[in-house]
PyMOL Python script that loads the backbone (N, CA, C, O; Angstrom):
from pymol import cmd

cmd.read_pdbstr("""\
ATOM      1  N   UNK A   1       0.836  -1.182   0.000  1.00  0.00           N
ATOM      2  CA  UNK A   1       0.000   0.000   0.000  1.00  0.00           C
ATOM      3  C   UNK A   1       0.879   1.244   0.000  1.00  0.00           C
ATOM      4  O   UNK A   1       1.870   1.287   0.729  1.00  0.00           O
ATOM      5  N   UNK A   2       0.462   2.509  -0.997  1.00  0.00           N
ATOM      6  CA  UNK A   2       1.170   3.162  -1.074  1.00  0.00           C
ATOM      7  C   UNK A   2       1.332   4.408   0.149  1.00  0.00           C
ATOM      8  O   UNK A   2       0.202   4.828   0.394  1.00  0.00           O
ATOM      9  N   UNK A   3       2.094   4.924   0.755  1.00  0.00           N
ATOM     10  CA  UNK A   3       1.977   5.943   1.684  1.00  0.00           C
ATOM     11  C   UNK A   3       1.586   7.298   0.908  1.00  0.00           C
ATOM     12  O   UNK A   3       1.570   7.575  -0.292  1.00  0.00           O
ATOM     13  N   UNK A   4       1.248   8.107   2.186  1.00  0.00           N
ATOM     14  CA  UNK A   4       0.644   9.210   1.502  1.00  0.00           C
ATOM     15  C   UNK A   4       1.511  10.384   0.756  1.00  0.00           C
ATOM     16  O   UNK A   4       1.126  11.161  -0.117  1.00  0.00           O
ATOM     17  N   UNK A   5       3.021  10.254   1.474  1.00  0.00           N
ATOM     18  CA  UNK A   5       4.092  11.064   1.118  1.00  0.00           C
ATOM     19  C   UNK A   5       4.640  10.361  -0.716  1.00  0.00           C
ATOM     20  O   UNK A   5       5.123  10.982  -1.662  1.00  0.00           O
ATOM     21  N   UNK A   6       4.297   8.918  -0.587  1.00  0.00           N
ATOM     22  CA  UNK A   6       4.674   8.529  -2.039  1.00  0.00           C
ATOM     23  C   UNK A   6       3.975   8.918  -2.818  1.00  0.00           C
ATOM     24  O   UNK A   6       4.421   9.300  -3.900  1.00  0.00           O
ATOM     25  N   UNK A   7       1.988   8.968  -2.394  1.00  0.00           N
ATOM     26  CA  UNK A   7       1.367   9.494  -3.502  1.00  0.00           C
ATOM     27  C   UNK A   7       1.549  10.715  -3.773  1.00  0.00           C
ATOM     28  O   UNK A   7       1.684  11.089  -4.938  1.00  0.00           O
ATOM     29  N   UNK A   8       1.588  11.653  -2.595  1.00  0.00           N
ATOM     30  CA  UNK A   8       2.321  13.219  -3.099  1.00  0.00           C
ATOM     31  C   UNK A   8       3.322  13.729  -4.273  1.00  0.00           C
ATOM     32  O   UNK A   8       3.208  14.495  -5.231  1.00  0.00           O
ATOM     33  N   UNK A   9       4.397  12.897  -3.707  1.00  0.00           N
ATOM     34  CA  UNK A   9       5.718  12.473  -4.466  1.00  0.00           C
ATOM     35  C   UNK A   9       5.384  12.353  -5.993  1.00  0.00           C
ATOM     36  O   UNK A   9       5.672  13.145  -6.890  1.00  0.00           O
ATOM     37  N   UNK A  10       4.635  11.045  -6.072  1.00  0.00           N
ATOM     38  CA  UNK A  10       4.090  11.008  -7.728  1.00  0.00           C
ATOM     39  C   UNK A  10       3.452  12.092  -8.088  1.00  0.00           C
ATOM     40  O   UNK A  10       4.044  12.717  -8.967  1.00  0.00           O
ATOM     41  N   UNK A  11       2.585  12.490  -7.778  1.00  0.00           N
ATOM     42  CA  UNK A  11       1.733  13.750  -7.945  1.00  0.00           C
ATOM     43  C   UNK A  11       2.468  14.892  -8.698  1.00  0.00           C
ATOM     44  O   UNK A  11       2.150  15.516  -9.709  1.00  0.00           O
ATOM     45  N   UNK A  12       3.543  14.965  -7.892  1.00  0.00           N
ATOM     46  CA  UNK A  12       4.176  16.464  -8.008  1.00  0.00           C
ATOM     47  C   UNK A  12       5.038  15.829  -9.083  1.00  0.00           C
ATOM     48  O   UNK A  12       5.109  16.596 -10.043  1.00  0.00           O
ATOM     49  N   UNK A  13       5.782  14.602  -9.289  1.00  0.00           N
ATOM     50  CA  UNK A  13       6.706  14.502 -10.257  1.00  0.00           C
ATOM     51  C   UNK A  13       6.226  14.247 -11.871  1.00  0.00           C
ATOM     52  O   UNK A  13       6.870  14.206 -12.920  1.00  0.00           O
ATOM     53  N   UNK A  14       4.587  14.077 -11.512  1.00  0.00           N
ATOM     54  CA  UNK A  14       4.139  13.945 -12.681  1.00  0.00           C
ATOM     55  C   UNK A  14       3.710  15.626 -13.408  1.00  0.00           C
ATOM     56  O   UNK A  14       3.775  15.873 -14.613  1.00  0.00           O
ATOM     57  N   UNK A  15       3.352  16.454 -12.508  1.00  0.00           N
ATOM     58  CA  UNK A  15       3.130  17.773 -12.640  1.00  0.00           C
ATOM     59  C   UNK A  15       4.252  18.384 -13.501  1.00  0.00           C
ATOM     60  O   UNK A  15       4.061  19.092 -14.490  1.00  0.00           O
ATOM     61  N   UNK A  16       5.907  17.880 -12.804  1.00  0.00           N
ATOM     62  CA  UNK A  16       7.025  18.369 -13.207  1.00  0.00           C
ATOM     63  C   UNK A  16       7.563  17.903 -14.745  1.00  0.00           C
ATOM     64  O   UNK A  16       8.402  18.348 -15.528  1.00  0.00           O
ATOM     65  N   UNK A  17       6.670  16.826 -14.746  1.00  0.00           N
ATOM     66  CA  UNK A  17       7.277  16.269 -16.610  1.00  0.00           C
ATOM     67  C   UNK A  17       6.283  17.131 -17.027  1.00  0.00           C
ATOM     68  O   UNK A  17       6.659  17.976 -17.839  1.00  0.00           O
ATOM     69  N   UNK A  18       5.094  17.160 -16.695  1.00  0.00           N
ATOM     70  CA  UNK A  18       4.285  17.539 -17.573  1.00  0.00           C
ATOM     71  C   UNK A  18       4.705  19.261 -17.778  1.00  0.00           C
ATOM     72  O   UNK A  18       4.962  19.509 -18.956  1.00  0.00           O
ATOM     73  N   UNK A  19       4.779  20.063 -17.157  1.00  0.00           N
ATOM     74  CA  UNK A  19       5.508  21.774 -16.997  1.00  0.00           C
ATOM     75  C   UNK A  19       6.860  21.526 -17.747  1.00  0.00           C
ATOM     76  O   UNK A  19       7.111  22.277 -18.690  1.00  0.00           O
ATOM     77  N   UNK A  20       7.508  20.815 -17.511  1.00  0.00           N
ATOM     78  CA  UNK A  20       9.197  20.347 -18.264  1.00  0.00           C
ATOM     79  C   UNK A  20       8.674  20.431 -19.714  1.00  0.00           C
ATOM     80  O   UNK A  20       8.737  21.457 -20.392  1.00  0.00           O
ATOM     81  N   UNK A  21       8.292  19.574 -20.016  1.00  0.00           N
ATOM     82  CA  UNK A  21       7.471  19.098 -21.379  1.00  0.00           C
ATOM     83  C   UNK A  21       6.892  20.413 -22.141  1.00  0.00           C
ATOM     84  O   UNK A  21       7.369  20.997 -23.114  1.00  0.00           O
ATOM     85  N   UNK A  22       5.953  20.641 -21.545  1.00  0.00           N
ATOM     86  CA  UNK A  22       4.906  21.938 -21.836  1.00  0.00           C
ATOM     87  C   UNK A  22       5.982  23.447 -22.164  1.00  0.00           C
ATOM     88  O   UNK A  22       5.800  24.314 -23.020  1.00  0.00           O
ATOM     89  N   UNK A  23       6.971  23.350 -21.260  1.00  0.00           N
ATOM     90  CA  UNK A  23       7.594  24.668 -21.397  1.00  0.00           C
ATOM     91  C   UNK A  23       8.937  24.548 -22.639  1.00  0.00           C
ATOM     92  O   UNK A  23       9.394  25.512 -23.251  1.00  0.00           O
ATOM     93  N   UNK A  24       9.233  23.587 -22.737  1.00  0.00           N
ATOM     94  CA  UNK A  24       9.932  22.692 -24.480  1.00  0.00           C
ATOM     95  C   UNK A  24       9.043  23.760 -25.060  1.00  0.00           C
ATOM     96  O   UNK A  24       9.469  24.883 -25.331  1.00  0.00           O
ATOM     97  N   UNK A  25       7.902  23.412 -25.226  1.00  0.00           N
ATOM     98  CA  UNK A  25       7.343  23.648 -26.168  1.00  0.00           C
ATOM     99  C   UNK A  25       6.436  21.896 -26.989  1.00  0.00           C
ATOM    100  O   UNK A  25       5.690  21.818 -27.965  1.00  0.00           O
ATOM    101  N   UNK A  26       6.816  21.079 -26.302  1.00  0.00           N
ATOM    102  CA  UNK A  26       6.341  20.392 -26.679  1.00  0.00           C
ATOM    103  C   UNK A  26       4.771  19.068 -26.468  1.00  0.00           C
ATOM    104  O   UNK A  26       4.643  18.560 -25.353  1.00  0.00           O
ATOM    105  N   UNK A  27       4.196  18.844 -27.106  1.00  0.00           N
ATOM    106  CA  UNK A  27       2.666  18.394 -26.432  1.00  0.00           C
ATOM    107  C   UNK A  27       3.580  17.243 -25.856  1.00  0.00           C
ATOM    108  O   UNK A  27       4.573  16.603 -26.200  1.00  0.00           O
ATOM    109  N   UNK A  28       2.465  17.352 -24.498  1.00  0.00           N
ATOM    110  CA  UNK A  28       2.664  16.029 -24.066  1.00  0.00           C
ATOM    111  C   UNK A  28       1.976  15.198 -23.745  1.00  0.00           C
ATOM    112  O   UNK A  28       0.997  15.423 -23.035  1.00  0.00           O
ATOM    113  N   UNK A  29       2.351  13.785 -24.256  1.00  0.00           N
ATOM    114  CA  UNK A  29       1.355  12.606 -24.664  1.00  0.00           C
ATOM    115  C   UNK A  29       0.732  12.101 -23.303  1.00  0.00           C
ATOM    116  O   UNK A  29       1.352  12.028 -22.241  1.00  0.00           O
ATOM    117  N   UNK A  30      -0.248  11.851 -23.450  1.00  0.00           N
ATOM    118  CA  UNK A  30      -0.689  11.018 -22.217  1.00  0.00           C
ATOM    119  C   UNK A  30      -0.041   9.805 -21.713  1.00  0.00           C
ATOM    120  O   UNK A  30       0.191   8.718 -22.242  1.00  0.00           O
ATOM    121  N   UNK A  31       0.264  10.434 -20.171  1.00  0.00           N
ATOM    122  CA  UNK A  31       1.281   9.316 -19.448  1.00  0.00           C
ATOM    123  C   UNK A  31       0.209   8.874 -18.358  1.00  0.00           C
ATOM    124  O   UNK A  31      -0.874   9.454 -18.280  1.00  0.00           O
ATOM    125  N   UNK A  32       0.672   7.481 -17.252  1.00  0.00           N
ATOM    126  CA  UNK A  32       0.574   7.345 -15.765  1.00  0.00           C
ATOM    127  C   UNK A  32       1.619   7.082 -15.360  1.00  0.00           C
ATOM    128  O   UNK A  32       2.692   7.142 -15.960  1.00  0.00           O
ATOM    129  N   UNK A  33       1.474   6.860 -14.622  1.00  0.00           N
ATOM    130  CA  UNK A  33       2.672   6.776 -13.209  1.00  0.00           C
ATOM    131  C   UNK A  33       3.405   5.537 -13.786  1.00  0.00           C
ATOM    132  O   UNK A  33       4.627   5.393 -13.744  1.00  0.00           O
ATOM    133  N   UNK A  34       2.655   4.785 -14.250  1.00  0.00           N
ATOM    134  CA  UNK A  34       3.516   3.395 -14.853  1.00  0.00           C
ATOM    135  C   UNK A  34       3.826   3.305 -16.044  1.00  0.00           C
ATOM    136  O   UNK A  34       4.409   2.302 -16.457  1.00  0.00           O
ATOM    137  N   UNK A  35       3.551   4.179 -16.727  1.00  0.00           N
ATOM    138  CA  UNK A  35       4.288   4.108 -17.888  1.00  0.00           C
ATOM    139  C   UNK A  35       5.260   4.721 -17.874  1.00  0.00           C
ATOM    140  O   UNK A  35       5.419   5.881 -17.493  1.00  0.00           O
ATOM    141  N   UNK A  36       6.455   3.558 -18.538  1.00  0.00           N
ATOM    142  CA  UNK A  36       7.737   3.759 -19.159  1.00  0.00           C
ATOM    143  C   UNK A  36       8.433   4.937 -19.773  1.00  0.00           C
ATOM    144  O   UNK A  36       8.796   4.777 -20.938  1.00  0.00           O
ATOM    145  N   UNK A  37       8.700   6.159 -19.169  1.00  0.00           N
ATOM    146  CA  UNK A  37       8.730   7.393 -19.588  1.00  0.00           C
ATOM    147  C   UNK A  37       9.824   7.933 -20.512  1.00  0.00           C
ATOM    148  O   UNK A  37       9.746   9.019 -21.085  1.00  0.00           O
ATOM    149  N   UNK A  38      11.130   6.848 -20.635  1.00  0.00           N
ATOM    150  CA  UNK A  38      11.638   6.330 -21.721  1.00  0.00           C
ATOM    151  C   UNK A  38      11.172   6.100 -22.636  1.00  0.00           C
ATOM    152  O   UNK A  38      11.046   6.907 -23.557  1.00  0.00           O
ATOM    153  N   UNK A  39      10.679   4.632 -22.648  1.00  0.00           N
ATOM    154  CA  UNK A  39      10.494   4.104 -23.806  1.00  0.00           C
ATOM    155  C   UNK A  39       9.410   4.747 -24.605  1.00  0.00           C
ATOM    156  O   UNK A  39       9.457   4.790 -25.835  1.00  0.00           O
ATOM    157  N   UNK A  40       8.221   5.356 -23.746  1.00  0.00           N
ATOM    158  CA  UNK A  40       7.218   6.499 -24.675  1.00  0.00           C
ATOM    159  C   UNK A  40       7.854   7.636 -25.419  1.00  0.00           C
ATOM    160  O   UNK A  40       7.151   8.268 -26.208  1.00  0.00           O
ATOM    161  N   UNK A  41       8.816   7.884 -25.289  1.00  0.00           N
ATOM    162  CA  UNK A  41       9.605   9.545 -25.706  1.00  0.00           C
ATOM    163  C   UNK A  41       9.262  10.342 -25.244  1.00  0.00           C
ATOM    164  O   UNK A  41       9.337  11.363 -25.927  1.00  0.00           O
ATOM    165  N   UNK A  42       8.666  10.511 -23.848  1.00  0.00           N
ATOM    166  CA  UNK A  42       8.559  11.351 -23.093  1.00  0.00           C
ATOM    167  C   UNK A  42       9.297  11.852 -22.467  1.00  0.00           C
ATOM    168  O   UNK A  42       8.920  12.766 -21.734  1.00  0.00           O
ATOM    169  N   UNK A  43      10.760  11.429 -22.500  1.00  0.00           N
ATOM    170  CA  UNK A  43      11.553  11.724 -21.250  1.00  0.00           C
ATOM    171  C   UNK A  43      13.170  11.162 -22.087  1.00  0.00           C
ATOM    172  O   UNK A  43      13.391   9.966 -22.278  1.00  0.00           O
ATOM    173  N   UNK A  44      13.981  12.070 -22.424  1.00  0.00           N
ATOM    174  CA  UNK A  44      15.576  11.212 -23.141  1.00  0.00           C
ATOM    175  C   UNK A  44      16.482  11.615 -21.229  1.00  0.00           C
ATOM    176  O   UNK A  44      16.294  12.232 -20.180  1.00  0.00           O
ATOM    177  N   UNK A  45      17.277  10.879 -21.800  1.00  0.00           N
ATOM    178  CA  UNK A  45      17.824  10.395 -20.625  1.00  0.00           C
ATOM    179  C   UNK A  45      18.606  11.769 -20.159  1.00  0.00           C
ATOM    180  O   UNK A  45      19.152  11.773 -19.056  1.00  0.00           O
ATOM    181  N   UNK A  46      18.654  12.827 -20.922  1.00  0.00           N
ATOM    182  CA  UNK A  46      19.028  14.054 -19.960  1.00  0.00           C
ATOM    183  C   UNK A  46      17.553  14.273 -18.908  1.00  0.00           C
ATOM    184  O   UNK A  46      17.477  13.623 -17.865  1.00  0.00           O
ATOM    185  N   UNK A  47      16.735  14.982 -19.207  1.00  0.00           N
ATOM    186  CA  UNK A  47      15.161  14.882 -18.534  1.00  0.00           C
ATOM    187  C   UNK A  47      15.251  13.774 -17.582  1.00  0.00           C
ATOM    188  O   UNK A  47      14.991  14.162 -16.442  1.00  0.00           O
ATOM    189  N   UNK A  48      15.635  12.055 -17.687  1.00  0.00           N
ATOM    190  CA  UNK A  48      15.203  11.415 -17.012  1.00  0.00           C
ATOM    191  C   UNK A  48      16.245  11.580 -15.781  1.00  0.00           C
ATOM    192  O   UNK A  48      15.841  11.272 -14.660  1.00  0.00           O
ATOM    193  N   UNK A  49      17.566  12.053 -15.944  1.00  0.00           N
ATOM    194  CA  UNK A  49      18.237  12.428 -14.681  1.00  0.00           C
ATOM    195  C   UNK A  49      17.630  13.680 -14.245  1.00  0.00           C
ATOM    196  O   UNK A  49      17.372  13.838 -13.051  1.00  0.00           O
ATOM    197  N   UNK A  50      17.396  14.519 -15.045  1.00  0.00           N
ATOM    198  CA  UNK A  50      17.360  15.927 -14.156  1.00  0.00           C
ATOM    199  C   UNK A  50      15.700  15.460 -13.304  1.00  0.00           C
ATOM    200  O   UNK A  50      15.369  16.208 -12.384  1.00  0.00           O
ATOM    201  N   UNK A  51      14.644  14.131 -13.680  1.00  0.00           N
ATOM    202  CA  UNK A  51      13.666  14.054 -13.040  1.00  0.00           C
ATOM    203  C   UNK A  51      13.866  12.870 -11.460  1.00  0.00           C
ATOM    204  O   UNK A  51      13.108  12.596 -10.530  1.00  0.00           O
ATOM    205  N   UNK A  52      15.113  12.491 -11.785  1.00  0.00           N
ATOM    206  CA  UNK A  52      15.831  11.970 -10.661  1.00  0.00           C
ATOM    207  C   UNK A  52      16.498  12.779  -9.921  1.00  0.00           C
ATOM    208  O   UNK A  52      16.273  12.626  -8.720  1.00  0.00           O
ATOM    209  N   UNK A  53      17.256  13.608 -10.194  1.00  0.00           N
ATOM    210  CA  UNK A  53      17.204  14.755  -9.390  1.00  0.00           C
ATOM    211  C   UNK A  53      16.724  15.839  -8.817  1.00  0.00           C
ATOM    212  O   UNK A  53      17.279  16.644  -8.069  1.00  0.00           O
ATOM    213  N   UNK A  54      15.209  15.780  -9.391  1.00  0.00           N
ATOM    214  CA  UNK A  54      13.938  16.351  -8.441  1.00  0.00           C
ATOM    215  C   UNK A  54      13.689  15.485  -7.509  1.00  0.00           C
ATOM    216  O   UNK A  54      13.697  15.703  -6.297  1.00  0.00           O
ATOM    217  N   UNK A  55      13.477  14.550  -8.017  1.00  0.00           N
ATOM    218  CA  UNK A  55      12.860  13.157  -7.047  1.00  0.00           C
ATOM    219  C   UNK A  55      13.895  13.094  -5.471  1.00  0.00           C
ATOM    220  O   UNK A  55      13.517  12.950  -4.308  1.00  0.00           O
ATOM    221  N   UNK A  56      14.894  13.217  -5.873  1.00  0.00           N
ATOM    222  CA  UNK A  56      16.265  13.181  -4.536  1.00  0.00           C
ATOM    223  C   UNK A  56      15.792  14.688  -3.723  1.00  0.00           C
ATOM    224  O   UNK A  56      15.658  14.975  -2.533  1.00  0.00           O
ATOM    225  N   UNK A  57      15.608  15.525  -5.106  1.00  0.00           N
ATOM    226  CA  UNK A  57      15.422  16.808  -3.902  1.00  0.00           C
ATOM    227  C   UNK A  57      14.409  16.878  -2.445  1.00  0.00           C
ATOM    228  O   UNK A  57      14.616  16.910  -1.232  1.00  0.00           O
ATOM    229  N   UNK A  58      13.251  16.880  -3.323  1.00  0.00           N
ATOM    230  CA  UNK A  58      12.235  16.485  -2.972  1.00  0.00           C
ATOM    231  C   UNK A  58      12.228  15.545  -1.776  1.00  0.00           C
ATOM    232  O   UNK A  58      11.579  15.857  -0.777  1.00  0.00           O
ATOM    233  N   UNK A  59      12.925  14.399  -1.827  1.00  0.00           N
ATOM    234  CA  UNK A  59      13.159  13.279  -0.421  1.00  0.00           C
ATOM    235  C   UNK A  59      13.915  13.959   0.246  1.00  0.00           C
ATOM    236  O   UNK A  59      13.511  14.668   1.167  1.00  0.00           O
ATOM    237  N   UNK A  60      14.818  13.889  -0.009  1.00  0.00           N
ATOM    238  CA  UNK A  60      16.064  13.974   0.506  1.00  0.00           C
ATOM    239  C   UNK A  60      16.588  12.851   0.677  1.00  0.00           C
ATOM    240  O   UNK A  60      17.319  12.839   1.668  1.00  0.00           O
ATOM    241  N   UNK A  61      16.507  11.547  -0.064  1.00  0.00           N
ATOM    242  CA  UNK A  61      16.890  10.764  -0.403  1.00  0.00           C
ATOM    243  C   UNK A  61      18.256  10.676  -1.698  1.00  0.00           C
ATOM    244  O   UNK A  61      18.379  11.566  -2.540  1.00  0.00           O
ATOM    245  N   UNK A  62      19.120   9.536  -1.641  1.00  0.00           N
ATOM    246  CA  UNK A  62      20.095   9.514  -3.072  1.00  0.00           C
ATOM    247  C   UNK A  62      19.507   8.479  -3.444  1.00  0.00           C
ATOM    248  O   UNK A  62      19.548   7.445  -2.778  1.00  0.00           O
ATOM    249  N   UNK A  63      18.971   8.567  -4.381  1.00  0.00           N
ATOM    250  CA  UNK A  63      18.644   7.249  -5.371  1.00  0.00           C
ATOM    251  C   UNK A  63      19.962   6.810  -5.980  1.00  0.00           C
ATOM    252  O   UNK A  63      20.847   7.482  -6.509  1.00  0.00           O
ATOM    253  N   UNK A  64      19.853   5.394  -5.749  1.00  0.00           N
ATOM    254  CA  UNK A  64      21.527   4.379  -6.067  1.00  0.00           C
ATOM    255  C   UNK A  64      20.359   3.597  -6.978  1.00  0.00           C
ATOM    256  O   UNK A  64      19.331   3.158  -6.461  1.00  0.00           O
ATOM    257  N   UNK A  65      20.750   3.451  -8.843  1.00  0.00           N
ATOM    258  CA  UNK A  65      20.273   3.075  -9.453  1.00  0.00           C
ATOM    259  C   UNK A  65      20.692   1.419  -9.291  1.00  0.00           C
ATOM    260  O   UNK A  65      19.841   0.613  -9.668  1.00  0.00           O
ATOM    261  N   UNK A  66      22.303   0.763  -8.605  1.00  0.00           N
ATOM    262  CA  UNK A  66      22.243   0.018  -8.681  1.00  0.00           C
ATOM    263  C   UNK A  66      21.379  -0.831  -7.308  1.00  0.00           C
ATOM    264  O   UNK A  66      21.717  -1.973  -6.997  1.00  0.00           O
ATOM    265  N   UNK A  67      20.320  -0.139  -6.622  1.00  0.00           N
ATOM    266  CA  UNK A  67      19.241  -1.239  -5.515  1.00  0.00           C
ATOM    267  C   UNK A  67      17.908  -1.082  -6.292  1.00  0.00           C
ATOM    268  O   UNK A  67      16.883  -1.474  -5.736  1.00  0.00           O
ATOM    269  N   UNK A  68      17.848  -0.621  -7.348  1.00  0.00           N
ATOM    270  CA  UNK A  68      16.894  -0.468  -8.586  1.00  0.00           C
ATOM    271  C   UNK A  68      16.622  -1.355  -9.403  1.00  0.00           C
ATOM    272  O   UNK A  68      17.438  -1.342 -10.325  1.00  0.00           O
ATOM    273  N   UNK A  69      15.335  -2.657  -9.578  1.00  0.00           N
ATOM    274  CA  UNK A  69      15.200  -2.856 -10.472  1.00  0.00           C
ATOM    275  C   UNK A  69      15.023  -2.396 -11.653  1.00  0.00           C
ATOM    276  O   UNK A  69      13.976  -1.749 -11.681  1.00  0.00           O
ATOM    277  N   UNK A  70      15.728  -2.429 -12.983  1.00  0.00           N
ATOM    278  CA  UNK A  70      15.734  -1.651 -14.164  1.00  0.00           C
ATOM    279  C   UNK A  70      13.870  -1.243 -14.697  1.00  0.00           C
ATOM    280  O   UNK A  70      13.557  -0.060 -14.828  1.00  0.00           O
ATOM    281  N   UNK A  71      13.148  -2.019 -14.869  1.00  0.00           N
ATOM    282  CA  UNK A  71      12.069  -2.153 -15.015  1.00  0.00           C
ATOM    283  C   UNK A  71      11.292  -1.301 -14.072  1.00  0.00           C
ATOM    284  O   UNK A  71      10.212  -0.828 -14.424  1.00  0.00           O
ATOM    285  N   UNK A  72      11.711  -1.120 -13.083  1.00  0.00           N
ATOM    286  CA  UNK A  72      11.076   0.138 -11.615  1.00  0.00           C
ATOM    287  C   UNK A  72      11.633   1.779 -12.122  1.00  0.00           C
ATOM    288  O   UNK A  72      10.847   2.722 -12.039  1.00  0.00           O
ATOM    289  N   UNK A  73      12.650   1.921 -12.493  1.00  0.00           N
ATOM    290  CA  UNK A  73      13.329   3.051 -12.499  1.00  0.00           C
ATOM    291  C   UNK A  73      12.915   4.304 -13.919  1.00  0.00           C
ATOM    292  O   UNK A  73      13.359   5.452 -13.926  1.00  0.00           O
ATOM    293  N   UNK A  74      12.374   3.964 -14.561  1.00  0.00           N
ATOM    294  CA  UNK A  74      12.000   4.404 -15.496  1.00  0.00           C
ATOM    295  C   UNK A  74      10.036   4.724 -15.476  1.00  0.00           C
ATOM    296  O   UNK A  74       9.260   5.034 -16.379  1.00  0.00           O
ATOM    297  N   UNK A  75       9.890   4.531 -14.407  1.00  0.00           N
ATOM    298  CA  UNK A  75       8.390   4.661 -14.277  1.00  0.00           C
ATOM    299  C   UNK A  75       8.318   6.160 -13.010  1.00  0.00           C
ATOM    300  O   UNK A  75       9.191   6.714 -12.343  1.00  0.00           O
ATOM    301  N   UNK A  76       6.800   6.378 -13.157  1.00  0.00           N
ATOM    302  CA  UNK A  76       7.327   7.625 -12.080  1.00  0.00           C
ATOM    303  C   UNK A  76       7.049   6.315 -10.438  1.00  0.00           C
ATOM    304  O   UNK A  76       7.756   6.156  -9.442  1.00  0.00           O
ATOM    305  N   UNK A  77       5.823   5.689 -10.826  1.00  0.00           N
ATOM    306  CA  UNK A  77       5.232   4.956  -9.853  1.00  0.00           C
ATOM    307  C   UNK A  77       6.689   4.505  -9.010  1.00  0.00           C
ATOM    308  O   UNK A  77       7.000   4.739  -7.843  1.00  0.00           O
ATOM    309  N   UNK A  78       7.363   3.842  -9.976  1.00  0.00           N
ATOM    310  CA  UNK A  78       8.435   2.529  -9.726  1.00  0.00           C
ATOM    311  C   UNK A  78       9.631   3.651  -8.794  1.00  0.00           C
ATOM    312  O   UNK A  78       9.725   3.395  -7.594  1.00  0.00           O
ATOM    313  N   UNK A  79      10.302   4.569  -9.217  1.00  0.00           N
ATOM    314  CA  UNK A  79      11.192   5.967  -8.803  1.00  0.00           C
ATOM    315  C   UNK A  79      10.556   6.300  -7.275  1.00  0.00           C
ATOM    316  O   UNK A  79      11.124   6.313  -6.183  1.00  0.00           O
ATOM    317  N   UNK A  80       9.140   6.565  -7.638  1.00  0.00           N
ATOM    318  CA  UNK A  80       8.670   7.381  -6.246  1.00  0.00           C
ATOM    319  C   UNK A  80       8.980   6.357  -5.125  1.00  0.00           C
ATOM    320  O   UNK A  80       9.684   6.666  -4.163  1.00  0.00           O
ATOM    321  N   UNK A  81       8.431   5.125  -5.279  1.00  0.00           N
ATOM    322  CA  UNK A  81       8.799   3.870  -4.358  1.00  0.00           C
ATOM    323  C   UNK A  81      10.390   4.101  -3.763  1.00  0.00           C
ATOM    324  O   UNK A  81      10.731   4.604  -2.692  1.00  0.00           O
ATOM    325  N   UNK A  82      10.979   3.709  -4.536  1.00  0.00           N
ATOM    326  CA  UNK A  82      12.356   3.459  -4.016  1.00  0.00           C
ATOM    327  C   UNK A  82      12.750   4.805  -3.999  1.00  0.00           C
ATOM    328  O   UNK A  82      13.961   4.672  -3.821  1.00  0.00           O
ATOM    329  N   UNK A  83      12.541   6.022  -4.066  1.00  0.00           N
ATOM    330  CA  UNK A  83      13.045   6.697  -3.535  1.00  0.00           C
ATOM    331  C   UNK A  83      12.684   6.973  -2.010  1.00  0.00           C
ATOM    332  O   UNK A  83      13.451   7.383  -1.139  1.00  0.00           O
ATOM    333  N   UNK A  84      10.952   6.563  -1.856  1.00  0.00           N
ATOM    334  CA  UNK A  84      11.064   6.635  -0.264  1.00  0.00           C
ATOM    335  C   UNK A  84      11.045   5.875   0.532  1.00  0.00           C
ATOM    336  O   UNK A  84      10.589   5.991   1.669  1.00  0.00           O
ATOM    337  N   UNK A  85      11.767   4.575  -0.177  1.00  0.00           N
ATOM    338  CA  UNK A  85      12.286   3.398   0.337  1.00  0.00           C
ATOM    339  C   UNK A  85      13.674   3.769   1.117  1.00  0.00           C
ATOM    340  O   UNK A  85      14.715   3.871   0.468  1.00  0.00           O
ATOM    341  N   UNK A  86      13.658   3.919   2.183  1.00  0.00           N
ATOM    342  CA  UNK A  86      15.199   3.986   2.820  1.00  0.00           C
ATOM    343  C   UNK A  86      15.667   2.663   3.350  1.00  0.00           C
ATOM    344  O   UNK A  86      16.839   2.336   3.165  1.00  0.00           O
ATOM    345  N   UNK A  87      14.778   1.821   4.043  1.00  0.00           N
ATOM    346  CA  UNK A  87      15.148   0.093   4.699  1.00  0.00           C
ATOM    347  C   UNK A  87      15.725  -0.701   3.540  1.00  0.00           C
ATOM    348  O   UNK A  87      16.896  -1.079   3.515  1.00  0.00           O
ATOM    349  N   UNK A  88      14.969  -0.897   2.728  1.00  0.00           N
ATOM    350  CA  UNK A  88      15.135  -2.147   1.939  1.00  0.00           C
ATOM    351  C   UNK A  88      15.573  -1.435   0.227  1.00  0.00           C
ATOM    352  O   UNK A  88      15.387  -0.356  -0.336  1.00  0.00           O
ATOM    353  N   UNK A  89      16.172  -2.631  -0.091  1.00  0.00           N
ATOM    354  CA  UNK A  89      16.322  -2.226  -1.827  1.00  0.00           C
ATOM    355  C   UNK A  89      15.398  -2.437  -2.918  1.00  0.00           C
ATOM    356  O   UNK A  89      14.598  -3.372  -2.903  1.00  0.00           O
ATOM    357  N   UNK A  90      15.457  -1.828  -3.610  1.00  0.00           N
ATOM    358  CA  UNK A  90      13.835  -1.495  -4.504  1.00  0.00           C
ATOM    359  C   UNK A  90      14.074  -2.771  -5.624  1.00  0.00           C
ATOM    360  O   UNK A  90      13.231  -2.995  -6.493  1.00  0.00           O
TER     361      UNK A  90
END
""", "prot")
cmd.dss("prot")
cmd.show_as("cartoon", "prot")
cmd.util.cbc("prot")
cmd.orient("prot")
């Protein structure tokens, strides 16, 4: 079950692609939290760090991509988790 600080978390990081996106100049396609924000072209891998480095701000967490399943890390759902995962590895 998700906590309420994770659903926040998503909330706001989905707000932030979408304003990122929007202020490009470019439309942006309909996402959720689980979709692959890579593999849609929503996000090239400059964007997908600088949205990992909101995500850290935001916690105050360091996301270590290697306690990351690959398949988790590229989602906002999968990111928000393990970033406010501090016990265990994602």
């Amino acid at each position: 079950m998700r906590t309420a600080q994770e659903t926040a978390l998503a909330k706001h990081i989905t707000e932030w692609v979408k304003r990122g996106r929007s202020t490009n100049g470019v439309d942006v396609p309909d996402f959720s939290e689980d979709t692959d924000l890579i593999a849609a072209g929503i996000l090239d891998s400059r964007g997908f760090i600088e949205m990992m480095l909101e995500v850290e701000q935001q916690t105050g967490n360091r996301i270590d991509l290697n306690d990351i399943d690959p398949s988790e890390f590229t989602t906002i759902k999968g990111l928000c988790r393990c970033a406010m995962s501090q016990a265990s590895p994602c």
